[in-house]
Structure formats: structure tokens, C-alpha cells
C-alpha positions as CSV (number, residue, x, y, z in Angstrom):
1,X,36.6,42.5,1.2
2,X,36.8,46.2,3.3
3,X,37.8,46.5,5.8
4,X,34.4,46.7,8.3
5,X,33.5,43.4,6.6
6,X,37.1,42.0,7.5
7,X,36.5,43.4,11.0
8,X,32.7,41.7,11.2
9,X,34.1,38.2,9.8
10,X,37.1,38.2,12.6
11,X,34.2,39.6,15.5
12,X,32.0,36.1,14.2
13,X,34.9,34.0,13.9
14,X,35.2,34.9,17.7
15,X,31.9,34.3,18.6
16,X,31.8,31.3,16.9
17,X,35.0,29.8,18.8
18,X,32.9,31.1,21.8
19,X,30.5,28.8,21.1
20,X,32.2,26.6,20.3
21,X,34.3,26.9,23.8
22,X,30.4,26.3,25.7
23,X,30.0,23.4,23.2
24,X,32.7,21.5,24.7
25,X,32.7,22.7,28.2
26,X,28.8,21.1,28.4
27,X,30.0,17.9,26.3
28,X,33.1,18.0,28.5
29,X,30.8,17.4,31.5
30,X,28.8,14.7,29.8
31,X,31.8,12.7,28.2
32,X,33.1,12.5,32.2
33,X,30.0,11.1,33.5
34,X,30.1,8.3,30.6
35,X,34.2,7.9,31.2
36,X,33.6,7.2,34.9
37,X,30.5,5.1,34.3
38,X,32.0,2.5,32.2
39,X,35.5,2.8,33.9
40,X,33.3,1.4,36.8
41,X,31.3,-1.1,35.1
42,X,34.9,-2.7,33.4
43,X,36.2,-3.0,36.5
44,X,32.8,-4.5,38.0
45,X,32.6,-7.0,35.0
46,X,36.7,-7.7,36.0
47,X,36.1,-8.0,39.5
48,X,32.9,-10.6,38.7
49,X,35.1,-12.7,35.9
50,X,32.1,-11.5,33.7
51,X,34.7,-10.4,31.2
52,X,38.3,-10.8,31.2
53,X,41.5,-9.7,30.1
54,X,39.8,-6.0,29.7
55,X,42.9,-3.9,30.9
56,X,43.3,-2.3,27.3
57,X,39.4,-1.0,27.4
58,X,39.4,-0.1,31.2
59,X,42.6,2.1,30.6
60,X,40.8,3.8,27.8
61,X,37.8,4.7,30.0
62,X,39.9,6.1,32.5
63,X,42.3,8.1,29.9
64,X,38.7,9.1,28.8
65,X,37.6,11.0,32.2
66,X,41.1,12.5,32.8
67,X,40.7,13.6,29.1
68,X,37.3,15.5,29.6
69,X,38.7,16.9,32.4
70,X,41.5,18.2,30.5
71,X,38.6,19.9,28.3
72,X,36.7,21.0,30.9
73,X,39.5,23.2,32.5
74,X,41.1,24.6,28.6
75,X,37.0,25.1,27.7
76,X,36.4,26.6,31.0
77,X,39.2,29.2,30.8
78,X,38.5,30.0,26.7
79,X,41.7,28.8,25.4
80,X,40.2,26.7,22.9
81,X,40.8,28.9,19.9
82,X,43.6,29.8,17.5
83,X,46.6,27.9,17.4
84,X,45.7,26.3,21.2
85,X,42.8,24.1,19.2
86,X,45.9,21.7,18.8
87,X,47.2,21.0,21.7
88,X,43.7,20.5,22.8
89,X,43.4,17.8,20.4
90,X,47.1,16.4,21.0
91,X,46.4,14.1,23.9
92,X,43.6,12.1,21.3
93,X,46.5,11.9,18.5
94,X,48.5,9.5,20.4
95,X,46.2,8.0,22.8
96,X,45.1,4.9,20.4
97,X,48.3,4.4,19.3
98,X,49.7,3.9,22.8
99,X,47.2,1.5,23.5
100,X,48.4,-0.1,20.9
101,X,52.0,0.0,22.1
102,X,50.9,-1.6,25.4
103,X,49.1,-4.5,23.5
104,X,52.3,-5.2,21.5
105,X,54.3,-5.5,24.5
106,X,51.8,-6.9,26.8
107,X,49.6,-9.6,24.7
108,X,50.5,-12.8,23.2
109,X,49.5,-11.2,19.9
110,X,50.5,-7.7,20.3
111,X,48.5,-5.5,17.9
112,X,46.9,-8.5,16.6
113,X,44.3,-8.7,19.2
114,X,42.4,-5.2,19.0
115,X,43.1,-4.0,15.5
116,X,39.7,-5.0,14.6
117,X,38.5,-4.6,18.0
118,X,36.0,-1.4,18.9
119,X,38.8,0.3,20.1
120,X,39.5,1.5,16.4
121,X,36.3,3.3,16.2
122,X,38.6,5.6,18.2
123,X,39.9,7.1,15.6
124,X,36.9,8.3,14.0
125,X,35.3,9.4,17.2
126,X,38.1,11.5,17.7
127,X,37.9,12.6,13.6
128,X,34.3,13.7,14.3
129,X,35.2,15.7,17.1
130,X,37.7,18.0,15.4
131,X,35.1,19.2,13.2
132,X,33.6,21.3,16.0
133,X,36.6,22.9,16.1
134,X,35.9,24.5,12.6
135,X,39.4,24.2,11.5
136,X,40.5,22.2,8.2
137,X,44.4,21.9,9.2
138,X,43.4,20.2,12.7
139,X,41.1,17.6,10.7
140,X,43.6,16.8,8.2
141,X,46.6,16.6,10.8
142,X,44.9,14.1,13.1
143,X,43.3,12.3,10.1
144,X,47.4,11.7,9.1
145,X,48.6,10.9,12.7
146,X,45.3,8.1,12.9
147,X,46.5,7.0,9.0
148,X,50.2,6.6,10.1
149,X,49.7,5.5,13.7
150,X,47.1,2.5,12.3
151,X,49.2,1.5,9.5
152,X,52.1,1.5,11.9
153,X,50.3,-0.5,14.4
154,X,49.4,-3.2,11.6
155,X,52.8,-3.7,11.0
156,X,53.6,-4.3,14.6
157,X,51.0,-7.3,14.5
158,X,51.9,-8.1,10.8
159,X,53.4,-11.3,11.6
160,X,50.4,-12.3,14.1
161,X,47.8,-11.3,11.6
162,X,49.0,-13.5,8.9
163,X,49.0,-16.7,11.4
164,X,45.1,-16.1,11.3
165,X,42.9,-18.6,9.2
166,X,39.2,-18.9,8.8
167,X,37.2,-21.3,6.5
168,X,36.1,-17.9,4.6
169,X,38.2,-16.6,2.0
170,X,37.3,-13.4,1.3
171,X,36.9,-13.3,5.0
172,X,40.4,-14.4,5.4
173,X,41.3,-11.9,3.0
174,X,39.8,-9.1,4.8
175,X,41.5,-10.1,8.0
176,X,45.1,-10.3,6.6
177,X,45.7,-9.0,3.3
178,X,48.6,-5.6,3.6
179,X,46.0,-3.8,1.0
180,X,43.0,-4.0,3.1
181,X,45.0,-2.3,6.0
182,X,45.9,0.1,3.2
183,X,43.1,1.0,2.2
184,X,41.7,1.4,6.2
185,X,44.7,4.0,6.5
186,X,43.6,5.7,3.9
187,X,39.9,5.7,4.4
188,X,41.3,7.2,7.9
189,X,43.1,9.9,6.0
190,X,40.0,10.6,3.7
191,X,37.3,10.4,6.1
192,X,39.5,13.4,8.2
193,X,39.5,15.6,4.9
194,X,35.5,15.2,4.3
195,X,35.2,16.3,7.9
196,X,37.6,18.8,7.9
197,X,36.0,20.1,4.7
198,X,32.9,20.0,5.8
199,X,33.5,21.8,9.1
200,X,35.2,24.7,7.5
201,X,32.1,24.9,4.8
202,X,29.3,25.2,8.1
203,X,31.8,27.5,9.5
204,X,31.9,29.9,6.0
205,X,28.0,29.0,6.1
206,X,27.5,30.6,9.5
207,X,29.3,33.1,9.1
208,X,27.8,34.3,5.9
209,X,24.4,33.7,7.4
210,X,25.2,35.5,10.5
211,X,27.0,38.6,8.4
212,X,23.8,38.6,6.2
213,X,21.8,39.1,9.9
214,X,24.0,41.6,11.4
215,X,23.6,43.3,7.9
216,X,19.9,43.0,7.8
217,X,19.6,44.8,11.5
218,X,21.9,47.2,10.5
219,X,19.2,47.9,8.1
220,X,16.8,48.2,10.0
221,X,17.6,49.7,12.9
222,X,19.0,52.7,10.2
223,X,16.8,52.3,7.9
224,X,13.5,51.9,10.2
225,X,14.0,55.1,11.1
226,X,13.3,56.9,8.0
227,X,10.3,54.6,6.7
228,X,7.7,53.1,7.8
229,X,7.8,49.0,9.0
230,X,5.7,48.1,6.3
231,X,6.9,49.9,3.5
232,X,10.6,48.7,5.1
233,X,9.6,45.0,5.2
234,X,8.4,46.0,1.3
235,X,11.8,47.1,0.3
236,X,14.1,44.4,2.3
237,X,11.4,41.4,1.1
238,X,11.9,42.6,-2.3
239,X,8.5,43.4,-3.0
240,X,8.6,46.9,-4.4
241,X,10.6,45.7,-7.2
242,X,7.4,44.1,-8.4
243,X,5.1,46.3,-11.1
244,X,3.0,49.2,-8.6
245,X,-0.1,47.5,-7.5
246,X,-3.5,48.7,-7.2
247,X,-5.6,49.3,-3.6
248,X,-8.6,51.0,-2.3
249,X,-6.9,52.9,0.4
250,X,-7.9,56.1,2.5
251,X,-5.1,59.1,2.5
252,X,-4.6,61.3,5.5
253,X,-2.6,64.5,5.1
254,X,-2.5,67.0,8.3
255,X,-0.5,70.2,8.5
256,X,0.8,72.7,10.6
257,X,-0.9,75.8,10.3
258,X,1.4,79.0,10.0
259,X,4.2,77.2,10.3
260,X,6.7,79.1,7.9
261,X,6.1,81.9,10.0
262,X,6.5,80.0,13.4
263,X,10.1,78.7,12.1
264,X,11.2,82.4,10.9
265,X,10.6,83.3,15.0
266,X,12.1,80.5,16.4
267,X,16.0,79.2,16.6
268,X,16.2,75.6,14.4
269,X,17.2,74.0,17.1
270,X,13.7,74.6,18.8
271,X,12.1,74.3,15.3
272,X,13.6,70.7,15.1
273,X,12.7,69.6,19.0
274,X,9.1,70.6,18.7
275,X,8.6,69.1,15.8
276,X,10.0,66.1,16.5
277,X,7.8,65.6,19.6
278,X,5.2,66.7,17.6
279,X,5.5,64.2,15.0
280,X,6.4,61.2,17.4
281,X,3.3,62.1,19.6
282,X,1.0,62.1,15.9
283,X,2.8,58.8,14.4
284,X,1.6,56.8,17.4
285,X,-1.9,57.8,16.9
286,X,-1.7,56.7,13.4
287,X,0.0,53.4,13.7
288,X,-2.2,52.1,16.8
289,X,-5.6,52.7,14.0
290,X,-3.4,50.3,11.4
291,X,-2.2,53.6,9.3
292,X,1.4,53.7,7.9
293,X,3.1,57.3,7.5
294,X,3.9,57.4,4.2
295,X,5.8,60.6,4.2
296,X,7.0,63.6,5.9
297,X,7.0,66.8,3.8
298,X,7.9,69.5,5.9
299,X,5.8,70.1,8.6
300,X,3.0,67.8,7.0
301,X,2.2,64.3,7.4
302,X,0.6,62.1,4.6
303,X,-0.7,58.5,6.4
304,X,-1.9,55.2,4.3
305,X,-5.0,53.5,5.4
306,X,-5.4,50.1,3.9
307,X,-3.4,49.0,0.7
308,X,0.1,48.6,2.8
309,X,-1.5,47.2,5.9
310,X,-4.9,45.3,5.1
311,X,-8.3,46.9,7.4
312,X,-11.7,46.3,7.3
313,X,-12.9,49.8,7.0
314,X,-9.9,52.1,6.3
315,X,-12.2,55.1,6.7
316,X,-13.2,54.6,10.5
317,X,-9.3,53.8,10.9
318,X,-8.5,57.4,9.1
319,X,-10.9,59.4,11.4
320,X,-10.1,57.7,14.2
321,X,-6.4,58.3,13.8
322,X,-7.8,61.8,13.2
323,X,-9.5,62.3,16.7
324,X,-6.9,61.2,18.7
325,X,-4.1,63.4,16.9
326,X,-6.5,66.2,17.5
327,X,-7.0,65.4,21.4
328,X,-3.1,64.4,21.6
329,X,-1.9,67.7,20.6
330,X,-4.0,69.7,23.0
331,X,-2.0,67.4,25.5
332,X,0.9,68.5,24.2
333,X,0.1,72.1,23.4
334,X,-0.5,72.0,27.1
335,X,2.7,70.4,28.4
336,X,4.4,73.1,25.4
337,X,2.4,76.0,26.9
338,X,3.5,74.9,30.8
339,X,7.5,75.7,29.7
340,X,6.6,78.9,27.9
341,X,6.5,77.2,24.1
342,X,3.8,77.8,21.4
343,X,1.1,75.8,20.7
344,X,0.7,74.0,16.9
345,X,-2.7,74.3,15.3
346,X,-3.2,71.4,12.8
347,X,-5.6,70.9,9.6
348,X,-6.3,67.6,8.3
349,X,-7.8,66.4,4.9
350,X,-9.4,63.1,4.1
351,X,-10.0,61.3,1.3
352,X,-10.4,57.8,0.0
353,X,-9.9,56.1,-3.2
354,X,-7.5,53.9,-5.6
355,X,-4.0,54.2,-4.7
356,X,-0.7,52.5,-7.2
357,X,1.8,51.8,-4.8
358,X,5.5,50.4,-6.0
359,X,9.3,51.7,-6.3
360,X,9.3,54.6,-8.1
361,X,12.8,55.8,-9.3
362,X,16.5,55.0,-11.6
363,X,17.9,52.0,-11.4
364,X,20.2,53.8,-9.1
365,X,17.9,55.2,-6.5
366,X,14.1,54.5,-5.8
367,X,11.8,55.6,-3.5
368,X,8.8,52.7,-2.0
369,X,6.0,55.6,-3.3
370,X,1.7,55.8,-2.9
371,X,0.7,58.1,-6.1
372,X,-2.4,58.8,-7.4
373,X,-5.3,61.5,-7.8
374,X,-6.6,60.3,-4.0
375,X,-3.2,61.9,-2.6
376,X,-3.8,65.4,-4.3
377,X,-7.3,65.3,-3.3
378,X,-6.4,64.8,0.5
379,X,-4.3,67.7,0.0
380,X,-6.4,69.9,-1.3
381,X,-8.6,69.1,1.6
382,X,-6.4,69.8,4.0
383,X,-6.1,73.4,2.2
384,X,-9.8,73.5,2.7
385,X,-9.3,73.6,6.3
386,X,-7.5,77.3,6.4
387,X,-10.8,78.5,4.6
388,X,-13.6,76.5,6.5
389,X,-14.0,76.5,10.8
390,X,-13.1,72.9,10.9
391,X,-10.2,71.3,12.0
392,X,-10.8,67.9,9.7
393,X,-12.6,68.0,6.1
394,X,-13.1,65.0,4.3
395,X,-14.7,64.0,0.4
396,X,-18.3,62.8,0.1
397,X,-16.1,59.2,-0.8
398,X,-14.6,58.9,2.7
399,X,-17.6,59.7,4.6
400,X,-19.4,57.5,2.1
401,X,-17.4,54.7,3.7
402,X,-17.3,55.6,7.2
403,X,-19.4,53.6,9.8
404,X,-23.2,55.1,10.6
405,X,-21.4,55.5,14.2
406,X,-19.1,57.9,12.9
407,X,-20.8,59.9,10.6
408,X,-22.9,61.4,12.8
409,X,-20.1,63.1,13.9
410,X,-19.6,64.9,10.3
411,X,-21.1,67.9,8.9
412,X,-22.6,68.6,6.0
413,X,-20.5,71.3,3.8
414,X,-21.9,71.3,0.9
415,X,-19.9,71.3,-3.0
416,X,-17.0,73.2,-3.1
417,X,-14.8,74.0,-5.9
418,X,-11.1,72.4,-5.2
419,X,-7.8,73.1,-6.9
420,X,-7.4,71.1,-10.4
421,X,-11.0,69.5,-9.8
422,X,-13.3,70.7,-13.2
423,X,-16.6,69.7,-10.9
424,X,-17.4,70.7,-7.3
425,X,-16.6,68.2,-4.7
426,X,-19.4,67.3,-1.8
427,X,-16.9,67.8,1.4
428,X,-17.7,67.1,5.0
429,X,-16.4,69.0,8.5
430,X,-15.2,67.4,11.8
431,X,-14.4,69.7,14.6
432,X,-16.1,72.5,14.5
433,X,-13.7,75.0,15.1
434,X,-16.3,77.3,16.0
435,X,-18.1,74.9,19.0
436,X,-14.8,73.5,20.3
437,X,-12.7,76.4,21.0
438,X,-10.6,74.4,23.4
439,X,-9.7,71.6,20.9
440,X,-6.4,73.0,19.6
């Protein structure tokens, strides 16, 4: 275990005894009300001659509300924890038994009279309670006392208990026989060890579970900052360890135009603030059209349409994302241009097709990766931009697959030879460069 680990476990172990502190403060509360309700209904059943000879039971209800009080205070103050979980529990250890003491001297059959009475049941309610308390010593310490004290208490009322006779013999056995007061002992005993081993196991549990939590928003508040939520929900979920998959997708790539020049003018600490307001500004308008950014590469970003998030038209998505990056940076080359900064110019190429998606990598390192001919394509449409007077170009595929609505907005280019393509490509313009001079 290192030591951050070692740290995190001892952090939960204290936020668990918090809990567990609020646990018992609000049970506190509720085992007073129940105390003092039945410490007044013995009395009223006394006082009627409803029930008598109920001194024993009455003195346990009232032992009862001093005993949540007790509680309330040590939860109250968040000294239940540590080594103080004991003494907490000390006051339960040796209540039964002194009840027990009082019926030996005060009843014509000492402990003869309640050792099969409710009152017994005490034992295990006070068993149960210690496994809140998450500790396996504690549960096995009072589950001895109980074992001892009972045992100890049938030998006070031995000689009572034996007087007993009922026509029943295997009831008569179970009423007097040493071994059956034996084995009650060490049921006591027993039933303190499966709680006591079964609190410490939830405690383990919850603490794995919660370490596993803390570790998986660790993740992603580091790890969401370098990927996009999809293709990070991918990687934690484990599904880019299946084979790469196969999508109709639409790719957008957009670039900063002259940008190796503008970073040889300017300090890198500008270099890095701009673009970082640049890109923030361009992601939104890609995410709110259900488009994931797949990749920064430089000063250019590549955006997924469809595949890793599911659309109806990836296409319209794409251009959309497209217009409102285009009208977004004029904002911002406007708020840049206010504070004496340069403006960015952008070019963006579009293009739709079949996409394999997957983990791509060693078995040491991989990368969640969209390859395929579609991506160089995109590029090389992007490159197109430098050459033509528009600020978008896409393939006769994309605008194949864009809405009428939208491709009225496109213009014809006509076939064009692109980089590694054997065949002219159809391409189409958006944003005349020429009729919107104020766009960028």
C-alpha cells in the first residue's frame, strides 16, 4: 500500500466514524423517545395492577433513556471513535448483568425468574449495535462479557432452575439442563464474532468502494481535461479495449491560418492564452451540435460527428458547428482587437464517411483513436481553404448528406485534384470569403 493510498484509507476511515457519529446521534434521539414511552407505560400498567411485579423491566427503560442520553452527548461532541468506541459501549456490558444481580437478591427465585424472560434479548440487541461501530475487537469483547455474565447469572439461579418441572421432557430439558445454558453462552459468544466479522467486512467494503470513487473522480476531473467525455466514458467503461468498430461519421478539421508565423512574433506565454481562449470558445460550439473533439494538433482541431455520440444527420451537426465557430471568433477577434491583440483567421474542411474507431497502441500505452481515409480527406480540405476564397470547403459526400435547408447555403466548386486522391474530388464552399469580408 503507498503511502497516498494509506493516507486516503485513514481520511475514509474518518468519514466513516463520522457517519457513523450522525448514525447514532439521530438513533440516540429515537432510542430516548422509546425509553421514556415505555418507562411511562410500566409505570401506568403498575399504577393500574395491569401488570405486576415489573420493577426489573421499568428500571431497564429508565437505564435505557439515561443511556441514549449518554449517546446523544459522546455522538454530539464526535468522541465516538478510536479507542473511545469502548467506553461508549461499557455502560451496555454490565447493564443486564446488574439486573440480574438485583433479581438474585431481590426475587424469590433470583436469576431464575428472567433468565428466559425478554430481558435476555438484551444481549443481542446490544451485540447488533456494536456492529455500527465497525470494529471487530468491540464485537468480540462484549460478545465475551454477555457469554460470561449469562453463564454467570445461570449459576446464580442454578439451584432455582433445577426445582422447575413441566410434563414436557425435552421441554424440561431445555429449561434446566447446564448444557443448554452452555451452549446459549456460546451462541452469545458466536453470534458477537459473525457480527463483529461482518461489520469490519462492510467497513473494508466501503471503503474499497468509496477509494474506487475517489479514484474514479480523480480520473476524471484529470483525465477529462485532456479527452473528450465520450471518448473518456469509452476508456474508463472499458470499451476501447474492444476490436475498433466501424461508423458513418462526419470529420471536421479547422486551422489557424499563418499561425507558425503568428507564434514566431509573439511571447509563448501570449501564444498559449490566446489559444486557449480560442479553443475553449470553438469546443463549445462543437459540443452544443453533439460533435466530440477528437484531437488537438497544434493549432488545429479535428471534431467527430456521429460514431462516438449517435445524430440523426451528422452533416447538418458538422456545418452547424461550422457557422457558429465562424461567427464566434469574429466575437472574439473583436474582444482580441479591443486590448490591442491579433485577430485568428480559421479554415475548415469537411468530409463524411466510414470511420474505425478503438484503442490504438502497446500494451503499455494506447490512445482512444478515429482513423481512416475520411480524416485525411477533411484535412486536405481544410488545405483547400488557403487556395480557394472560402472560409469552409466540404466533399460532394458531406453536402450529399446535408439537409435541402442547408445546402443552399453551399457553392458549387467544381472537381479538384487533392493530395494522395488518384481522381478529382467534387468540393463545395461556405463563406465566401470574397462577399463576407467582415466574417473573420
Amino acid at each position: 500500500m503507498n503511502e497516498n493510498t494509506y493516507e486516503s484509507r485513514n481520511y475514509l476511515e474518518t468519514v466513516i466514524d463520522d457517519e457513523v457519529n450522525a448514525l447514532i446521534h439521530k438513533g440516540s434521539v429515537y432510542m430516548c423517545i422509546f425509553s421514556s414511552s415505555a418507562t411511562v407505560v410500566m409505570i401506568g400498567f403498575s399504577y393500574y395492577g395491569l401488570i405486576r411485579n415489573i420493577i426489573l423491566p421499568t428500571s431497564a427503560c429508565i437505564f435505557g433513556v439515561f443511556y441514549s442520553l449518554f449517546l446523544y452527548l459522546s455522538s454530539r461532541n464526535n468522541h465516538i471513535r478510536g479507542r473511545y468506541k469502548i467506553y461508549v459501549v461499557l455502560p451496555a456490558v454490565f447493564f443486564p448483568f446488574s439486573m440480574f444481580l438485583v433479581c438474585h437478591f431481590t426475587t424469590d427465585y433470583g436469576t431464575a425468574t428472567y433468565l428466559n424472560a425478554p430481558i435476555v434479548f438484551v444481549y443481542f440487541i446490544g451485540l447488533i449495535l456494536t456492529g455500527f461501530l465497525f470494529d471487530l475487537k468491540i464485537s468480540v469483547f462484549l460478545g465475551a462479557i454477555y457469554s460470561v455474565e449469562f453463564y454467570l447469572s445461570y449459576l446464580l439461579g442454578k439451584e432455582r432452575i433445577e426445582l422447575i418441572a413441566v410434563p414436557d421432557p425435552l421441554m424440561q430439558q431445555t429449561l434446566t439442563s447446564p448444557h443448554i445454558y452452555v451452549i446459549k453462552a456460546i451462541l452469545i459468544l458466536l453470534g458477537a464474532i459473525l457480527v463483529g466479522l461482518i461489520a469490519v467486512n462492510s467497513k473494508r467494503l466501503l471503503i474499497k468502494i468509496m477509494l474506487k470513487e475517489k479514484e474514479r473522480n480523480a480520473i476524471d476531473r484529470i483525465f477529462g481535461q485532456y479527452v473528450s467525455p465520450s471518448v473518456k466514458i469509452r476508456i474508463t467503461e472499458g470499451i476501447s479495449e474492444t476490436k475498433g468498430q466501424r461508423k458513418e461519421a462526419a470529420i471536421l478539421i479547422a486551422d489557424i491560418r499563418s499561425f507558425t508565423s503568428y507564434v514566431e512574433n509573439h511571447s509563448l506565454e501570449i501564444v498559449i492564452n490566446q489559444l486557449n481562449e480560442y479553443f475553449s470558445r470553438m469546443i463549445i460550439c462543437i459540443e452544443r451540435n453533439k460533435g466530440v473533439v477528437h484531437d488537438f494538433v497544434g493549432d488545429s482541431i479535428m471534431a467527430v460527428f456521429g460514431g462516438l455520440i449517435e445524430t440523426n444527420n451528422p452533416c447538418d451537426n458538422a456545418l452547424k458547428a461550422c457557422d457558429e465557430m465562424i461567427d464566434k471568433l469574429q466575437i472574439l477577434n473583436d474582444e482580441w482587437n479591443n486590448t490591442g491583440m491579433e485577430s485568428f483567421m480559421i479554415g475548415v474542411g469537411m468530409h463524411y464517411g466510414e470511420i474505425t474507431m478503438g484503442a490504438i497502441g502497446s500494451d503499455t500505452r494506447k490512445e482512444y483513436k478515429v482513423i481512416g481515409d475520411i480524416v485525411n480527406t477533411a484535412s486536405r480540405m481544410e488545405s483547400l481553404t488557403k487556395e480557394k476564397s472560402f472560409t469552409a470547403i466540404c466533399s460532394k459526400m458531406f453536402y450529399e448528406n446535408l439537409s435541402n435547408e442547408n445546402k443552399k447555403n453551399g457553392m458549387l466548386i467544381g472537381h479538384t485534384e487533392i493530395k494522395g486522391k488518384k481522381n478529382a474530388m467534387i468540393i463545395y464552399g461556405y463563406h465566401n470569403e470574397e462577399n463576407e469580408k467582415n466574417y473573420i
